[in-house]
N, C-alpha and C positions, 0 to 999 in steps of 0.2 A: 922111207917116207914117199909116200904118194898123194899126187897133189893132182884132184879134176878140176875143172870149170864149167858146169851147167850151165849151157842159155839154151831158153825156150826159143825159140821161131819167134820174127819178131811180128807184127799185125797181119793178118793177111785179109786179102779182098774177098767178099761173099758178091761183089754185084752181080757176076753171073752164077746162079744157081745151081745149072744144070753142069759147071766144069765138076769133074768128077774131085776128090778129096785131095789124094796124091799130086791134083795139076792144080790147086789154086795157088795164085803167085800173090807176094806182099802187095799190099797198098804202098799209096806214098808217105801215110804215117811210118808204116815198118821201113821201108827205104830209108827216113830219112833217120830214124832212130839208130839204127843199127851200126854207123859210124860211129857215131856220141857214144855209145856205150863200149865199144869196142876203143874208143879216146880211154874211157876211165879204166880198164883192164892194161891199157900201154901204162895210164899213169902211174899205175901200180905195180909195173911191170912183170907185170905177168909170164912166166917162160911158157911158150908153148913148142912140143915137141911134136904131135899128133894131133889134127883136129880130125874130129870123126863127127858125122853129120845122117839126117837121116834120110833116103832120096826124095821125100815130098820137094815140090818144088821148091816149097816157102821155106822150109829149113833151110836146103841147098841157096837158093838166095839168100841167105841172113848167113849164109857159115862163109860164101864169097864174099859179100862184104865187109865180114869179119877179119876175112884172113887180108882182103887189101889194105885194112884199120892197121890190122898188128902187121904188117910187112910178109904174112906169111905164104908160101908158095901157093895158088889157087892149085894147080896142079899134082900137088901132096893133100889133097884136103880128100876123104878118105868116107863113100858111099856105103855105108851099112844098112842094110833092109832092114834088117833086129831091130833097129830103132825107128821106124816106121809102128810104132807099139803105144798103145797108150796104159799099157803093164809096167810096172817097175820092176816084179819079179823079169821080165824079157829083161830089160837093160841092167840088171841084177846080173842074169845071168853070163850075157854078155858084156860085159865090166869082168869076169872074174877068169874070163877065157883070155886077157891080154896077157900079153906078151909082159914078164918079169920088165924087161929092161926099159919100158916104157915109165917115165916115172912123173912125165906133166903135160895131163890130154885135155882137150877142149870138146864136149859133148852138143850137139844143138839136136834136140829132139821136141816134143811134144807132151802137154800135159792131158791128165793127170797122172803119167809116168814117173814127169820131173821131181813134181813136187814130193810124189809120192817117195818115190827112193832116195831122195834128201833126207825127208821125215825119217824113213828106215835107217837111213846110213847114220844118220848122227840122233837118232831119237830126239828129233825135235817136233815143233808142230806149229812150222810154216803153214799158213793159213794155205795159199795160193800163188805159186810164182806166176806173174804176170808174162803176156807174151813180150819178148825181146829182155827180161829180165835175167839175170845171172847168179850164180849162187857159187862162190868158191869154196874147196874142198878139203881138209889132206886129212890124211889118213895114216896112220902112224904102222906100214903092213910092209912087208917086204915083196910079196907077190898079189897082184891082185884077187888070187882064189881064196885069201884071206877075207876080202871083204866082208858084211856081215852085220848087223845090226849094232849100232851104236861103235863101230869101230872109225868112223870118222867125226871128224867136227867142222863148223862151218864159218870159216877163216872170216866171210862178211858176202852180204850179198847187195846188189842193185840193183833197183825199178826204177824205168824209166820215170815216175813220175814222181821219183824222187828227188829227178836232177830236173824238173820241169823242161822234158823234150814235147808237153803237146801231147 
């Protein structure tokens, strides 16, 4: 059994227009979300072995937040360009390149990636995961190059404004 955890990036800032894509950093809406929701992932407790993140800035800020929510080491938190992708087939692809032993990751990437390979992996038809939103995963595969359409389900997912963070 294999078990992900999707979260989008949580808000991030457009006031300055001209910072190129890669460097725009969270507002203080994402800032302050990204505790709270990472509260309800402890509450659930969630094991995490690997968080993997994508190096946009905003991701990377929402997966350190993350990891100080859930106790987890900033310094194991794990830079993947691949997910710098707004393809699901890319993060399809790389999901399927992991390592057997790996068996409960944490993903913070970008939509319409997220949603899209949620929808793929468990043939559903989540409308849109919100930014800082999360979608938990497991997948009943012994290796990840298993994965593959309809081979997961989605254990419950949370948007922010479902637990009224603003």
């Amino acid at each position: 059994m294999k078990f992900i955890t999707f979260v989008r990036h949580a808000k991030s800032s457009w006031k300055d227009r001209t910072i190129p894509d890669m460097s725009r950093p969270l507002n203080q809406r994402g800032r302050s979300n990204v505790p709270e929701m990472g509260g309800r992932l402890e509450y659930r407790r969630i094991k995490v072995e690997h968080l993997y993140t994508s190096p946009a800035l905003r991701a990377t800020e929402t997966a350190v937040l993350l990891a100080t929510t859930l106790r987890f080491p900033k310094e194991c938190i794990e830079h993947v360009s691949g997910l710098y992708s707004f393809n699901y087939e890319d993060l399809l692809l790389w999901l399927r390149s992991l390592p057997r032993g790996q068996d409960n990751i944490v993903v913070v990437a970008h939509n319409p990636a997220i949603t899209d390979l949620v929808n793929f992996l468990a043939l559903s038809d989540l409308e849109n995961i919100p930014t800082c939103g999360i979608v938990h995963m497991k997948a009943d595969i012994d290796c990840w190059s298993e994965l593959g359409a309809g081979t997961a389900v989605i254990d419950f997912h949370i948007y922010p404004r479902q637990i009224d963070l603003g």
